[in-house]
Every structure is written in structure tokens, then in C-alpha cells.
C-alpha positions as CSV (number, residue, x, y, z in Angstrom):
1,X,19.5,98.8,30.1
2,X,17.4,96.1,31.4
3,X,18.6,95.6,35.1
4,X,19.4,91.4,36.1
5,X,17.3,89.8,38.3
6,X,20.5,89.7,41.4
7,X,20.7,93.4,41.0
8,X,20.1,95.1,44.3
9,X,19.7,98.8,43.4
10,X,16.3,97.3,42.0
11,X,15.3,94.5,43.6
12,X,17.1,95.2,47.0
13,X,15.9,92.3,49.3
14,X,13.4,90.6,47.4
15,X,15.2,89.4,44.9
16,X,14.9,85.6,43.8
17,X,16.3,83.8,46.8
18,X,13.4,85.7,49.1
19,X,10.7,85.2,46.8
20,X,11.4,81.5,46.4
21,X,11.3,81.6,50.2
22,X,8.2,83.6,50.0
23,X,6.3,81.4,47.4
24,X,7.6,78.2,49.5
25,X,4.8,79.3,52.3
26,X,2.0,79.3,49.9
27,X,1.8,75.6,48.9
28,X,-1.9,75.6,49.3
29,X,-2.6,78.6,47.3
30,X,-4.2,77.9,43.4
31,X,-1.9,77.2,40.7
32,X,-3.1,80.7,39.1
33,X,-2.0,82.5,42.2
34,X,1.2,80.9,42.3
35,X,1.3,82.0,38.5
36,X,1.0,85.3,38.6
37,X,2.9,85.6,42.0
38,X,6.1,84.4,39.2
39,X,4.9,86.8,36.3
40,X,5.0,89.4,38.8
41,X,8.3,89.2,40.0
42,X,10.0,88.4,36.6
43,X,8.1,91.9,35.9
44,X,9.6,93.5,39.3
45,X,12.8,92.0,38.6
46,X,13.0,93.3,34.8
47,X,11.7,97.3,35.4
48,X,14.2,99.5,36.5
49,X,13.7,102.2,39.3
50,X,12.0,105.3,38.4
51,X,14.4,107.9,36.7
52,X,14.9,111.7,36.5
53,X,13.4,111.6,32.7
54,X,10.0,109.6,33.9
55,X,7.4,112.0,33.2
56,X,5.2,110.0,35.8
57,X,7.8,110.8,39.0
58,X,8.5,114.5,38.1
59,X,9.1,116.7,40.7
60,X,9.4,113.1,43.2
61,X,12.4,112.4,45.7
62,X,14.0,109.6,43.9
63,X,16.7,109.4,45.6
64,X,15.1,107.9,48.7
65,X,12.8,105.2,46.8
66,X,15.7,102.7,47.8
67,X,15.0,99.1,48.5
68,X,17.9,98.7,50.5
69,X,17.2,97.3,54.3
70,X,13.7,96.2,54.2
71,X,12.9,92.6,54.4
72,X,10.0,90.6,55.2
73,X,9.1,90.4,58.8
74,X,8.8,87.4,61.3
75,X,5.0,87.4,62.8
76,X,4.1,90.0,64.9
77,X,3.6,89.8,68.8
78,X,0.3,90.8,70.5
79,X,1.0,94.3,70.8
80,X,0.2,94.5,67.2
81,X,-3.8,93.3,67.9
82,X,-4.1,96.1,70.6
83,X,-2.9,98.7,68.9
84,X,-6.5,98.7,66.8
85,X,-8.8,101.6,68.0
86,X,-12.4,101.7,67.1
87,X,-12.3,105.3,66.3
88,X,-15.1,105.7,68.5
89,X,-17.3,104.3,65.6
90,X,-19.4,100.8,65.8
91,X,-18.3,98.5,62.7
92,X,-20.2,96.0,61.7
93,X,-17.0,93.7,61.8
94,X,-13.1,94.2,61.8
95,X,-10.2,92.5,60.6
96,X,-6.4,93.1,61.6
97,X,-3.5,92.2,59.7
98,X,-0.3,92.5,60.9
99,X,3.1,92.3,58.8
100,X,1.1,90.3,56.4
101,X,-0.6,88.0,58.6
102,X,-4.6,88.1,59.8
103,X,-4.9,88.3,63.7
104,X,-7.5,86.4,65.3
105,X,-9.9,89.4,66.6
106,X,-13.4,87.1,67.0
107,X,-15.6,85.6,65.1
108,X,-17.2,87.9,61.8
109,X,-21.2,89.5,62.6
110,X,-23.3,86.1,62.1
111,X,-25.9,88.8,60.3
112,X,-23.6,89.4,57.6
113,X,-22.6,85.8,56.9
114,X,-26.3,85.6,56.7
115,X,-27.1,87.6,53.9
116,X,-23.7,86.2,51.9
117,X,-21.4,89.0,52.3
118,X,-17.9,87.9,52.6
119,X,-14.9,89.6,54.7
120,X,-12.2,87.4,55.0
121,X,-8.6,87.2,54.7
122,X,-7.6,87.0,50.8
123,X,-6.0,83.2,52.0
124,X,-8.9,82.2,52.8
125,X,-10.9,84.1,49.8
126,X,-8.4,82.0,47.0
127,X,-9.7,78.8,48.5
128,X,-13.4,79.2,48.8
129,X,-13.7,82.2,46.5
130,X,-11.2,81.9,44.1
131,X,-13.0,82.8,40.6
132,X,-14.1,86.2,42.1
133,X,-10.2,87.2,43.5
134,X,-8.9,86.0,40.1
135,X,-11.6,88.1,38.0
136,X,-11.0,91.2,40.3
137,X,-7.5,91.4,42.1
138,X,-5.1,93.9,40.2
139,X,-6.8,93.5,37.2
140,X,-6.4,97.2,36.0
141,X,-2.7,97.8,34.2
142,X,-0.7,100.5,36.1
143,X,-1.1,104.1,33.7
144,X,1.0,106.6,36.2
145,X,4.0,105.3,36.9
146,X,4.4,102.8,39.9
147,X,4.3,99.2,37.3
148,X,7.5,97.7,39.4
149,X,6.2,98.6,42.9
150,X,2.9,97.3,41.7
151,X,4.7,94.2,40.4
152,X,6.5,93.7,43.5
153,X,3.1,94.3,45.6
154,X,1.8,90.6,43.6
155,X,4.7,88.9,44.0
156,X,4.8,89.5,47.5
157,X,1.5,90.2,49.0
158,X,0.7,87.7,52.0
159,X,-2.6,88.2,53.1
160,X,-5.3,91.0,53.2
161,X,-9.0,91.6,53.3
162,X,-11.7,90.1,50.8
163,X,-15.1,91.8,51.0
164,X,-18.1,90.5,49.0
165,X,-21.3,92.3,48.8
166,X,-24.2,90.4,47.0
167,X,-27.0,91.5,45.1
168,X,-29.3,94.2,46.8
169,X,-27.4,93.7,50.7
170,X,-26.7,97.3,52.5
171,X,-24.5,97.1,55.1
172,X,-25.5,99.5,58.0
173,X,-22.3,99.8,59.7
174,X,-18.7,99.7,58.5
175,X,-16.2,97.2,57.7
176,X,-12.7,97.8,59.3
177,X,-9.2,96.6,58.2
178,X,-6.4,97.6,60.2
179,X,-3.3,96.6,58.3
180,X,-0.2,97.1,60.9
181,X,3.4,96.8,60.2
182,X,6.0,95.9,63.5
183,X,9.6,95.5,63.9
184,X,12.7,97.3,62.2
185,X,12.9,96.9,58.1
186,X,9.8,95.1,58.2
187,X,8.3,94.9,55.0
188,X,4.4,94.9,54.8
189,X,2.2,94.8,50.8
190,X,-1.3,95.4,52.9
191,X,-4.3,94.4,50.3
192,X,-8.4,95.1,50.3
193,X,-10.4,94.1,47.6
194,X,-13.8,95.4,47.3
195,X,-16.7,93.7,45.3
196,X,-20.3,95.5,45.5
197,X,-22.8,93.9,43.4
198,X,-25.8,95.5,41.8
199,X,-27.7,97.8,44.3
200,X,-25.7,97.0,47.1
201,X,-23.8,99.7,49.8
202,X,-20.7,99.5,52.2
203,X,-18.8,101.7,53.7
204,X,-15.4,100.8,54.5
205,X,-12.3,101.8,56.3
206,X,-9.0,100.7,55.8
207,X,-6.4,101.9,58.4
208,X,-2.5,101.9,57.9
209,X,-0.8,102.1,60.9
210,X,2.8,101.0,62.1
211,X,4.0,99.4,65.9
212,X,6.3,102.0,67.2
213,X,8.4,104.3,65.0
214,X,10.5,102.2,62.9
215,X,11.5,102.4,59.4
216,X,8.9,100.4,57.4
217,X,8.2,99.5,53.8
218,X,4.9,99.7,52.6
219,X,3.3,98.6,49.5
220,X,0.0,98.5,49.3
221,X,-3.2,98.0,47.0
222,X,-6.9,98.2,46.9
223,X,-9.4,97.4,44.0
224,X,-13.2,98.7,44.6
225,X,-15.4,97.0,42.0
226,X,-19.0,98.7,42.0
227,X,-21.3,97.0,40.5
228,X,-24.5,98.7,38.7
229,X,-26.5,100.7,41.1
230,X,-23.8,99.8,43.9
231,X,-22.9,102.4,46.5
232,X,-19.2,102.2,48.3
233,X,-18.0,104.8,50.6
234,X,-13.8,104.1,51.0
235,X,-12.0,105.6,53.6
236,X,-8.6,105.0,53.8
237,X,-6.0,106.6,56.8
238,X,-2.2,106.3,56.0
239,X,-0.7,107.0,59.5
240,X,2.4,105.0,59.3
241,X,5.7,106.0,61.2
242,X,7.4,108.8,60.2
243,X,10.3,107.0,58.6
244,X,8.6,104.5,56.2
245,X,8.8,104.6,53.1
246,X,5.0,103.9,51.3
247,X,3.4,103.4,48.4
248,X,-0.4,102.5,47.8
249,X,-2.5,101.7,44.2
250,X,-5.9,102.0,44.1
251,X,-7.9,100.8,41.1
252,X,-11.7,101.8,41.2
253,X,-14.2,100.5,38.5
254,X,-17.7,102.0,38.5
255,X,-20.6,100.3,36.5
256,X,-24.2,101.9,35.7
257,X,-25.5,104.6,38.0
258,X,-23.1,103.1,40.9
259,X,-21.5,105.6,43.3
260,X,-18.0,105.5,44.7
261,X,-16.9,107.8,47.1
262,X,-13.3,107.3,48.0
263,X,-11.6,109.2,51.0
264,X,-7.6,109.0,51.7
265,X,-6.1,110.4,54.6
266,X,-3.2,111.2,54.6
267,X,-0.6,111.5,57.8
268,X,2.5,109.7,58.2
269,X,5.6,108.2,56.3
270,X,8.7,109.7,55.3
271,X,7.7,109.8,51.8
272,X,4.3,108.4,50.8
273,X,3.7,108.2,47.2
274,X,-0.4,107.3,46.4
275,X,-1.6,106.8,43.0
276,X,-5.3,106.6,42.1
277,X,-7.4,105.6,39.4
278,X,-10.8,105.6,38.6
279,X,-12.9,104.3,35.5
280,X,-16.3,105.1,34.4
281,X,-17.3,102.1,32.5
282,X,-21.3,102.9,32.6
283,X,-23.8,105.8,31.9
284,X,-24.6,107.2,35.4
285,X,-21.6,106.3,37.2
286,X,-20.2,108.7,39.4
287,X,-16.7,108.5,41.4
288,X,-15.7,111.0,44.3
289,X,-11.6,111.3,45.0
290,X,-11.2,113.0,47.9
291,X,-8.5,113.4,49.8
292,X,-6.7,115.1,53.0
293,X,-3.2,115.5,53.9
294,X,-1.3,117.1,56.8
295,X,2.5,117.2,56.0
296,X,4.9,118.3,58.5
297,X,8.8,118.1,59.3
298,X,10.3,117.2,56.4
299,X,7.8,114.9,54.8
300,X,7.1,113.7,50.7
301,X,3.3,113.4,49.7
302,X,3.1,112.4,46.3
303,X,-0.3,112.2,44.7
304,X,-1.1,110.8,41.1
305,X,-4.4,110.8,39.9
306,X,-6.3,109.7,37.0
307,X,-10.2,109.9,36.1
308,X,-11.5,108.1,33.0
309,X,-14.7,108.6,31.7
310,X,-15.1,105.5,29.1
311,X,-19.1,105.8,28.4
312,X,-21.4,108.6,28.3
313,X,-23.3,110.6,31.1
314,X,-20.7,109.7,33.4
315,X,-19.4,111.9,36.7
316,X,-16.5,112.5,38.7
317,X,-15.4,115.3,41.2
318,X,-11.8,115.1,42.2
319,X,-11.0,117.2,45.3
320,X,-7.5,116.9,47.1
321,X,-6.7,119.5,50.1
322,X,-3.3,119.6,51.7
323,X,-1.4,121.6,54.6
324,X,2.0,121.9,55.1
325,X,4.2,122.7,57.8
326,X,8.1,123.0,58.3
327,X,10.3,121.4,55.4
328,X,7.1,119.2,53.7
329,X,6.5,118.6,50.2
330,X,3.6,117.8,48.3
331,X,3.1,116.6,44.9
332,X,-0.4,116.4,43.0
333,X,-0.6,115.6,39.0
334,X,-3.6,114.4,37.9
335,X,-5.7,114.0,34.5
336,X,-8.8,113.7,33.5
337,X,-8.7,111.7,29.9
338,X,-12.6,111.7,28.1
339,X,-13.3,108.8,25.7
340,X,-14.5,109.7,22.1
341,X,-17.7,108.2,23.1
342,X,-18.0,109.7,26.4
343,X,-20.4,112.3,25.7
344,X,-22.1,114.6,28.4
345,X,-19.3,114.0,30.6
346,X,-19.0,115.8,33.7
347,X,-15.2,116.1,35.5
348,X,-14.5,118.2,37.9
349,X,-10.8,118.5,39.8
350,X,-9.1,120.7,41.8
351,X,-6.2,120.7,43.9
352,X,-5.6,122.8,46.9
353,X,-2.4,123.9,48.8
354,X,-2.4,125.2,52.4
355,X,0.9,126.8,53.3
356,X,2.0,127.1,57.2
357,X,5.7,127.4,56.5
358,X,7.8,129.7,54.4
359,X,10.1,126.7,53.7
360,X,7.3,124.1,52.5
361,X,6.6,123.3,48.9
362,X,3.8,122.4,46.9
363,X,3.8,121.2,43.4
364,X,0.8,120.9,41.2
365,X,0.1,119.8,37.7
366,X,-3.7,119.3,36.5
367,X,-4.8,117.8,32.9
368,X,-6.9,117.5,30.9
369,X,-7.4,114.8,27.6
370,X,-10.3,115.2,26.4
371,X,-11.5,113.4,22.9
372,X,-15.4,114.3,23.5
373,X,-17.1,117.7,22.2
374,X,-19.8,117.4,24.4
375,X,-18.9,117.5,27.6
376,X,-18.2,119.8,31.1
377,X,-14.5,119.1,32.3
378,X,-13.1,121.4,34.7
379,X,-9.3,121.2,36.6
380,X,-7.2,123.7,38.7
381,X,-4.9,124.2,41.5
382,X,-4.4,126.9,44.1
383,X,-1.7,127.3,46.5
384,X,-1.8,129.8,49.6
385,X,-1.3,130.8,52.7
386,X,-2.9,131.6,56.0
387,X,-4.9,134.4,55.9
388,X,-2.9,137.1,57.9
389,X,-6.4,138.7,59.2
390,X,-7.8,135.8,60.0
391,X,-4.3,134.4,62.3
392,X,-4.4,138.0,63.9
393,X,-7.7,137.1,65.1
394,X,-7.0,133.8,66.6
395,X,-3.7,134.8,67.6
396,X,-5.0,138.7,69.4
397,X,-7.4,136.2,71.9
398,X,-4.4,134.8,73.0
399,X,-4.4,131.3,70.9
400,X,-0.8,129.9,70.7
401,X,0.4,130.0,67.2
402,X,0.3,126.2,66.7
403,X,-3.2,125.8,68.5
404,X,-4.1,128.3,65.8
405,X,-2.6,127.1,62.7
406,X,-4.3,123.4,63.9
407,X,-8.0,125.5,63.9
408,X,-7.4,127.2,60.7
409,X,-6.2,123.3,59.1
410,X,-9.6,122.4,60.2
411,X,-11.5,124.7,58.5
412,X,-9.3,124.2,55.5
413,X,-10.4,120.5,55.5
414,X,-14.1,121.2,56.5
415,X,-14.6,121.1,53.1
416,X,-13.7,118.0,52.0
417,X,-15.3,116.4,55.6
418,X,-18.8,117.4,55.1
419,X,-18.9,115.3,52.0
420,X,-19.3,112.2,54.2
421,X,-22.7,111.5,54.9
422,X,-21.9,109.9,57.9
423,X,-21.3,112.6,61.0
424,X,-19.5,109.9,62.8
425,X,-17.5,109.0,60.7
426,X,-16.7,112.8,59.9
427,X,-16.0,112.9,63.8
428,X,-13.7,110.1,63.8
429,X,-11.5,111.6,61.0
430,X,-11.8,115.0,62.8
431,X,-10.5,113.2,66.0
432,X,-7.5,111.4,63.5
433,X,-6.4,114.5,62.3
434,X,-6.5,116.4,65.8
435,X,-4.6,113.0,67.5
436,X,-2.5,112.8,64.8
437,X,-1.1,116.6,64.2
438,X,2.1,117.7,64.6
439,X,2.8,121.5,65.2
């Protein structure tokens, strides 16, 4: 049965009265925006929650997916701006959002406005870039599961980050977006949309971080657009407070012989639910998912993936790693799905569980869907635990047990690090991980 619109076990707080509010602050947005802010919450307001018979949320915590006591925020104070470090990195410009609003952090590089690369706030985008946000923002359908949260993520986004690459520019350092969430209940629908034209490269990093440890509602989005011959390098760190509840969509498309490597790290929230997918639209394209999670305490990772090789000579390697400690759960499912005319296709994916707990638990369900005959497509999943040799070791030179487990994490994750061809940037997510791990 189709839910009403006033019904709060769906639409908890954001149902019409706070989008009218919400869409009341937008009166210079374009009429399209406007538009598709109201398709999108009819859409929110008409899907039900997921249920126990969804194929797309098996083995997920449903019972904690509740709207119920978040809210959008008042603006955020100045302890919101400070609480951005430079993870010891140099960017080549930064932006800060915090519960939906940009913070003034300076003025953008002058070098980059220079050669036309855009990174801006998305309010500003609409007005003076408009055509390219309407062509590109959540313009790939939902396939694996989250269409209401993805729904309610358009009807309620505020603000995030536009970045506009033209024709032939490489950006030498990265581009940094800390979106920040502040206050209790406060609800935050971070954004970053990525456009690479032909033969261009960036590299950025998108960092999700909450003020203090309140309970937070996070619903966020990214869309990477490479263009043919384009290079992007995505790096995205979820560190949110331990009792938010979070959800991020990506959407990657990858033209002719572009390259898009795409790096999630995950660390905080209650339960964190991040779906990914990525289309090969062009011979030669090639897409990296990677990602790393450290899940303690009692802690939900869910991970949805989906690779789909829609022309021929197409490549993409799929490697997820994840530790768990105490009471965590993780979740992987992903599926690789081969078009008829996708020939020479080469998939690879493989998930990995690292057990530090006889009380975590790790689900994991790889597919295959392949409609190709010539092609290389390869999926598993392994799930283990700490070597007992190789703990004796650490543990017989007189390393504390949770020193050691943190080592034998980092040489679980090595793996997945030394794909970056950046060493600072691997040191930075080193340093994330270590600042960030909780024995």
C-alpha cells in the first residue's frame, strides 16, 4: 500500500509542511530546480521504507532506518569552519559546507579560475552554470535499492560543491570539500558533482565529518562525469559521529579511455549504508572501486555495488577490504552486469573480510550478469581472521593486543593504499585511519 504524503513512519520530518519551508528559501533558484526539487519529494513521499522482502536491503538493519527526530538544522556556528584539517596535504583549493550551507574559507586559487575550472557552491553553479548541473546532477536512476533516500536527497539538498574541469586542464593539487554536520537531529544531504572534460585530471577529496557526537542524518550524493580521455582520482572519508545514521549515492560515468579511480573510506556512523555505481559507456574506459572500512562497537556498514560495462573493451576492478572489531557488521553485494555488446570486457571484484572479534559479522554476496561471450569477469569474497602466528609474533615482543591488531589492520589495507599514486595522499589516509581507530 502506497503510504500518504502526512505519514511519518516514511516521511518522518520532512514531510510537506518542511519542504514547503525548505523550497520557500530557494526563490532564486531556476524554475527546473524548483521542478524537480517537487518531483522529488512527491517520489519520497510516495515509496515506502525498505522492507524485509527487498532483495536490495537483505541482510540490512531495517529497523533503525527511522526518520524519526531529525530535522533540518539552523546555520552552524564557527566551530564548524575550524574543525577542517588539511590532512597534512596542500590542495589546490577547499570548500566547507556546514549543515547545508558554504562557509566563507577565502577566496578560490586565481590559477584555477584562470584556466576555467569551476568549484563553487552548487547555489551558485545553478545561476551561472545551470545547463551543466541540469545535464549532470542525479541524472543516473537509482538500480540497488536507496530510490526514496535518493528522492529525499533532491528534494532537500541545500548546497554543495560544483567542480568543472575544461578541456585538456590538470590540476596539480587536490580539491577539498569538507561537508560538516553540527547540532542534535541535524539533518545534512551533502552533494559534489564532478565534470572532467576530455583529457583533463583532478584529484579530489570529499570529507564527511560531524561537530561533536551527536546523532545526525546524513544523505548524501556524488556524480563523477569523466569525460573521454579524463582522469579523476575520488577520495571520499565518511567519519561521521558514531550515532548518525548515513547514507551516500554515487553515480560514476566513464567515457572513452577515461580513468576513474574512486576511494571511500569508511569510519564512523551508527549504520552507514553506501551504494555505488559505475558505467562504462566507451571503449577504453576503466573504473577503480576501492574501498576501506574499520568497523567497531556495534556498527552497520552496508555496501552495494554495481559495475556496468555498456560498450566493448571496457575495465573495471572492484576491491573493498573491511576489519571488524567488537559487535560490527558488514554488508557487501555487488554485481557485475555485461551488455550483449560489451565484448572483451574485463571485471574484476572481490570482497574481503578481516575478523578481530568472535562476535562480528560479515555478509557477502558477489554477482555476476553477464550477456557477453567474450569477455574476462571475475568476483569473490573471503572472510578471515587474524593470522594466530603472525599475532603471537607481535604480541611475544611485548605489543599490546590492540596496538597489534591496529598494525595487522594496516597491512590488511596496504593493499588497497598503494593503489593511489599519490604517497601523500596514501600518508594522509594512513594518518585517518590511525587517528581515527578505535581498539
Amino acid at each position: 500500500m502506497t503510504p500518504a504524503l502526512s505519514d511519518k513512519s516514511t516521511t518522518g520530518s520532512f514531510a510537506a509542511g518542511a519542504f514547503a519551508a525548505h523550497l520557500a528559501g530557494r526563490g532564486a533558484a531556476p524554475a527546473w530546480w524548483l521542478d524537480r526539487k517537487r518531483e522529488a519529494h512527491a517520489r519520497f513521499a510516495g515509496l515506502p521504507l525498505p522492507g524485509r522482502t527487498d532483495e536490495g536491503w537483505r541482510f540490512s538493519n531495517l529497523a533503525g532506518l527511522t526518520l524519526d527526530g531529525f530535522a533540518l538544522p539552523g546555520a552552524s556556528d564557527a566551530r564548524a569552519a575550524a574543525a577542517t584539517p588539511d590532512f597534512g596535504l596542500k590542495p589546490a583549493a577547499t570548500l566547507v559546507f556546514a549543515n547545508n550551507r558554504p562557509i566563507p574559507v577565502g577566496s578560490p586559487a586565481a590559477d584555477l579560475a584562470a584556466q576555467g575550472v569551476v568549484f563553487a557552491p552548487l547555489s551558485e553553479a545553478l545561476i551561472r552554470h545551470g545547463e551543466l548541473l541540469r545535464r549532470h546532477f542525479m541524472a543516473q536512476p537509482q538500480r540497488l535499492g536507496s530510490e526514496k533516500f535518493a528522492a529525499l536527497h533532491t528534494a532537500f539538498v541545500g548546497d554543495g560543491a560544483f567542480i568543472y574541469v575544461p578541456r585538456g586542464v590538470e590540476i596539480a593539487g587536490p580539491l577539498v570539500v569538507h561537508h560538516l554536520a553540527e547540532g542534535p537531529g541535524a539533518a545534512v544531504f551533502p552533494h559534489t558533482l564532478v565534470v572532467a572534460e576530455e583529457n583533463s585530471s583532478v584529484t579530489v577529496i570529499d570529507r564527511f565529518a560531524s561537530v561533536g557526537d551527536d546523532a545526525h542524518l546524513a544523505v548524501g550524493a556524488n556524480d563523477l562525469y569523466a569525460g573521454h580521455g579524463a582522469r579523476i582520482t575520488y577520495v571520499g572519508v565518511q567519519d561521521w559521529s558514531r550515532r548518525t545514521l548515513s547514507f551516500q549515492l554515487n553515480s560514476t560515468i566513464v567515457r572513452r579511455d577515461a580513468r576513474v579511480q574512486a576511494l571511500n573510506l569508511h569510519l564512523g556512523g551508527r549504520q552507514a549504508r553506501h551504494e555505488s555505481m559505475s558505467q562504462l559507456q566507451a571503449p577504453g574506459g576503466f573504473s577503480e572501486m576501492l574501498a576501506l572500512t574499520v568497523a567497531g562497537k556495534d556498527q552497520e556498514f552496508d555496501q552495494r555495488t554495481l559495475q556496468m560495462h555498456q560498450a566493448p573493451n571496457t575495465k573495471s576492478d572492484l576491491l573493498y577490504k573491511n576489519a571488524l572489531q567488537d559487535n560490527a557488521r558488514t554488508i557487501f553485494s555487488g554485481l557485475i552486469v555485461v551488455d550483449p555488446d560489451a565484448q572483451k570486457t574485463d571485471a574484476y571484484q572481490s570482497n574481503r573480510n578481516l575478523m578481530l572479534s568472535e562476535d562480528a559479522e560479515a555478509s557477502s554476496l558477489p554477482g555476476l550478469e553477464i550477456q557477453a561471450n567474450d569477455v574476462r569477469c571475475t568476483h569473490g569474497a573471503t572472510t578471515s581472521r587474524i593470522d594466530p602466528e603472525q599475532e603471537f609474533y607481535l604480541k611475544a615482543r611485548g605489543i599490546p593486543p590492540a596496538v597489534a591488531d591496529e598494525l595487522l589492520i594496516f597491512g590488511f589495507f596496504e593493499e588497497v593504499l598503494n593503489r593511489l599514486a599519490s604517497d601523500d595522499l596514501h600518508a594522509a589516509l594512513r594518518e585517518m585511519i590511525r587517528s581515527n581507530f578505535k581498539p
